[in-house]
C-alpha positions, -999 to 999 in steps of 0.1 A, spaced: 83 -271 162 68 -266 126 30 -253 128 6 -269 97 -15 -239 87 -38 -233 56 -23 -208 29 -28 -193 -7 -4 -199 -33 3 -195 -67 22 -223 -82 30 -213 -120 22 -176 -137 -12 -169 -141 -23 -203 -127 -58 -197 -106 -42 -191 -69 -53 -222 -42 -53 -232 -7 -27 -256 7 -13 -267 33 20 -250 46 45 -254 73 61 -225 92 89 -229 116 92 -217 147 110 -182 149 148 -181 154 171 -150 160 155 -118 149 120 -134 140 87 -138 146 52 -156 145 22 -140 140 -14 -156 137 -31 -136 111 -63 -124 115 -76 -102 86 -52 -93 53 -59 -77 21 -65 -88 -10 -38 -65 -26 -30 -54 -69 6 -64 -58 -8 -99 -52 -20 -103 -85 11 -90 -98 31 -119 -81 6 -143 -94 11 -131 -130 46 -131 -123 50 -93 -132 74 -89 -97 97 -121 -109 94 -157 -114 105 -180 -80 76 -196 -82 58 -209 -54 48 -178 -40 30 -176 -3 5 -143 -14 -8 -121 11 8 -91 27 -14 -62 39 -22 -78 69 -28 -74 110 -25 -102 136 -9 -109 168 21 -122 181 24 -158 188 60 -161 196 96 -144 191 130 -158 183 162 -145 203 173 -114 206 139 -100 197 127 -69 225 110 -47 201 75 -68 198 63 -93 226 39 -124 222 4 -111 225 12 -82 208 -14 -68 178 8 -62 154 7 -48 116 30 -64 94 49 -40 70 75 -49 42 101 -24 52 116 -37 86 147 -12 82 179 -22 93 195 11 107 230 6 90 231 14 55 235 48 41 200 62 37 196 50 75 227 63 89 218 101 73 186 98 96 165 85 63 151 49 74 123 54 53 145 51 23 161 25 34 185 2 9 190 -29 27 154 -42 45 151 -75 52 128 -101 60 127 -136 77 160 -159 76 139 -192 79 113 -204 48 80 -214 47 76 -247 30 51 -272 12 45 -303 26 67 -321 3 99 -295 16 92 -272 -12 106 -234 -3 77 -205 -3 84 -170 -20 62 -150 6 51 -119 -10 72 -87 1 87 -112 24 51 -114 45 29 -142 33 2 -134 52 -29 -155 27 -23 -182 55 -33 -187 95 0 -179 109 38 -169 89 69 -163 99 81 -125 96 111 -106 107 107 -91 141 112 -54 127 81 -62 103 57 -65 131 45 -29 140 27 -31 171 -3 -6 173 -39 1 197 -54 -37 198 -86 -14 199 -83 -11 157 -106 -40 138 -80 -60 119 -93 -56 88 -90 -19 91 -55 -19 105 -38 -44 82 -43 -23 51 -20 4 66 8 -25 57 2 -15 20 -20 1 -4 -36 28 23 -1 37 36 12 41 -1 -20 62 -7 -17 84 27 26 85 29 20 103 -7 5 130 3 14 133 40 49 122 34 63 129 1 41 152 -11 39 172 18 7 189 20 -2 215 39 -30 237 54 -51 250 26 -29 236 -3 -49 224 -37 -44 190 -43 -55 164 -74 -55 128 -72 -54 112 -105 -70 76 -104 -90 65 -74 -83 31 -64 -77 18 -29 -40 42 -31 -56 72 -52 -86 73 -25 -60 66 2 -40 97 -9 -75 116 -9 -74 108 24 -43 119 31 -51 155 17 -81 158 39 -58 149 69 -34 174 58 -62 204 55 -58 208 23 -85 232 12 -97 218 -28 -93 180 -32 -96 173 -66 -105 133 -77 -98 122 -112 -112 88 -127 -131 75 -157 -154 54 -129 -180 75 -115 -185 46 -84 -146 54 -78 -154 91 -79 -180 91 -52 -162 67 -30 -136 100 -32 -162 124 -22 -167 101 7 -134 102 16 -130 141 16 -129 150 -22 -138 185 -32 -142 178 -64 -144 151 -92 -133 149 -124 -143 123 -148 -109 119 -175 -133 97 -196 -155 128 -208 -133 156 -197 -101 172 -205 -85 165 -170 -58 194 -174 -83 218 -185 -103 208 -156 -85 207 -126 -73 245 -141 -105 258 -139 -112 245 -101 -76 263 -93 -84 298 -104 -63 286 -138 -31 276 -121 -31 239 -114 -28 218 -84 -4 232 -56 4 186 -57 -10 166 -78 -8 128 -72 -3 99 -98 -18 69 -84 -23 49 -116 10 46 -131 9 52 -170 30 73 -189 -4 92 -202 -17 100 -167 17 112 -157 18 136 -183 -19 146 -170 -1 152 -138 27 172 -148 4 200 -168 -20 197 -144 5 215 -108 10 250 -109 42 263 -112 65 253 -88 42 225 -80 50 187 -69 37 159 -87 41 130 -69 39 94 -87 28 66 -64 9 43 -92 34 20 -101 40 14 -138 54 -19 -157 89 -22 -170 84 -16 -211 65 19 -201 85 50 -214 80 88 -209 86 113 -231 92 153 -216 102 187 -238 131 186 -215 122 228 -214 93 227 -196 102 201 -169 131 234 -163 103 265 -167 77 246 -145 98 243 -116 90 224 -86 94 191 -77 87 155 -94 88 129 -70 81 91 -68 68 77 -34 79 45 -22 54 33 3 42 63 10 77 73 21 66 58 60 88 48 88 62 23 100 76 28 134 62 64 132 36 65 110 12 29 118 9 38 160 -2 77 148 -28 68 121 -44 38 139 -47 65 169 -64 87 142 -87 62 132 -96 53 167 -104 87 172 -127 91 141 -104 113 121 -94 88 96 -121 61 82 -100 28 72 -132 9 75 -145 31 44 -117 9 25 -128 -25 33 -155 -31 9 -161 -68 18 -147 -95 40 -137 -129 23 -128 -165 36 -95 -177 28 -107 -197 0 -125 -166 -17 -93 -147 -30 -93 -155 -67 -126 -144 -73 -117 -113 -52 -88 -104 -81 -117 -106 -103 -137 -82 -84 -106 -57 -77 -96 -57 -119 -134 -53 -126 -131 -19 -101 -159 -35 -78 -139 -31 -44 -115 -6 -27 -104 -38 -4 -115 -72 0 -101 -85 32 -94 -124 41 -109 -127 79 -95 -157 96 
């Protein structure tokens, strides 16, 4: 059976996205269907739209998304139809080397669905990370569906399948924070306020935000910020210094990804100090060290690949943590959209106006 369901694509590079009809198949070995219910609106969309990821045009958008199970190919015990489920584009596959030294969340070879998604006219679909979730119902691997508390609102949950994970993994995952560490988060989009997050979670004790948008700087405060720093009228370095007694950040996370905010981050940590880069940068960037004092500052430099999760371990904990009122995922959803709304929403997320906008179906 092949299910005609409205989607969002993006036909040619930076050609104004639309809704179409698609058709998904039904799920064979190893797959499944999930009827979407709220996704998203994510920077890595509009990458793929300006094809900055790569160029296999048509792509199905949409990724950081929540639904629930509709139906499951063969072989597939691990999610069940009926199941609320948050997608995630990391289904590991528990064979390759990273996995097989008890490191899934690095895993090399993660896959996605075997089947496409089509046009009418038999056209193949590039979903985005392998998801495609701008559309009523796609067709995902079984290991991408994450079944968590049906209890979660949707919109909430989904965003755990990408920019809030990135932003939380970073500090709880590969920047390892701790109880009473000092912490800087440099830029404070849905990630960068997502990593503020994180530190709060972890206890860290001074949460230092860094942006040149004072509305992104108190949207930080609401999320557990200790402090703000605005880079467009202060000397960031110099500042987050003085809040640490003179020493710098015990972690200090990069969640713009720019070669001149890097270096803010890198003389920014104490000694011995992690900075952690989780902003992603684009291909022609360079960055330029005195090879010297990456050796006398010690530490660790990191970059954090979604968050560093196992979304096996991570979505089920946080979604009970939000449940509980420890962690507020609704504080990221700034506005709820139709399906047809999502290009005006890129305009809104480049302009700074959201933290999420999020397609309810």
């Amino acid at each position: 059976m092949t299910h005609r369901v409205r989607g969002v694509i993006a036909r040619g590079k930076g050609a104004p996205v639309e809704v179409t009809t698609i058709l998904v198949p039904d799920p064979g070995p190893g797959e499944a269907l999930v009827k979407i219910q709220a996704c998203g609106v994510c920077h890595t969309d509009l990458h793929y739209r300006e094809g900055g990821i790569n160029d296999e045009f048509p792509f199905l958008l949409g990724h950081e998304a929540a639904g629930v199970v509709e139906s499951v190919g063969a072989d597939v015990t691990s999610v069940a139809p009926g199941d609320f489920v948050v997608l995630n584009w990391r289904a590991v596959c528990g064979n390759c080397r990273a996995c097989r030294r008890g490191r899934p969340w690095y895993c090399f070879a993660t896959h996605n669905a075997g089947q496409s998604m089509t046009l009418e006219d038999g056209t193949p679909l590039s979903p985005a990370l392998g998801i495609g979730a701008f559309a009523e119902k796609t067709l995902v691997a079984a290991g991408q569906c994450t079944k968590v508390d049906p209890a979660a609102s949707p919109a909430a949950a989904g965003l755990l399948g990408c920019g809030v994970m990135a932003g939380l993994g970073a500090a709880l995952n590969t920047g390892n924070v701790g109880r009473g560490d000092s912490v800087a988060v440099i830029g404070c989009g849905g990630v960068g306020n997502a990593a503020v997050a994180g530190a709060r979670l972890a206890g860290a004790s001074r949460i230092i935000a860094v942006d040149l948008d004072d509305r992104k700087l108190e949207w930080a405060r609401g999320l557990g910020a200790t402090h703000t720093v605005n880079g467009g009228t202060e000397d960031v370095v110099k500042a987050i210094q003085e809040l640490t007694g003179g020493n710098g950040a015990d972690v200090v996370i990069e969640a713009v990804g720019r070669p001149e905010t890097y270096r803010q981050a890198f003389y920014a940590r104490d000694l011995a100090g992690t900075v952690v880069l989780v902003g992603v940068p684009t291909p022609e960037m360079k960055l330029e060290l005195p090879l010297l004092d990456v050796f006398g500052r010690g530490g660790a430099l990191k970059s954090s690949w979604y968050g560093d999760c196992l979304p096996e371990r991570d979505f089920p904990l946080l979604i009970d943590l939000y449940l509980q009122g420890r962690l507020d995922l609704d504080a990221f959803v700034s506005e709820t959209i139709p399906l047809d709304g999502v290009e005006e929403a890129f305009g809104r997320m480049e302009r700074g106006e959201v933290l999420r906008s999020v397609v309810q179906f």
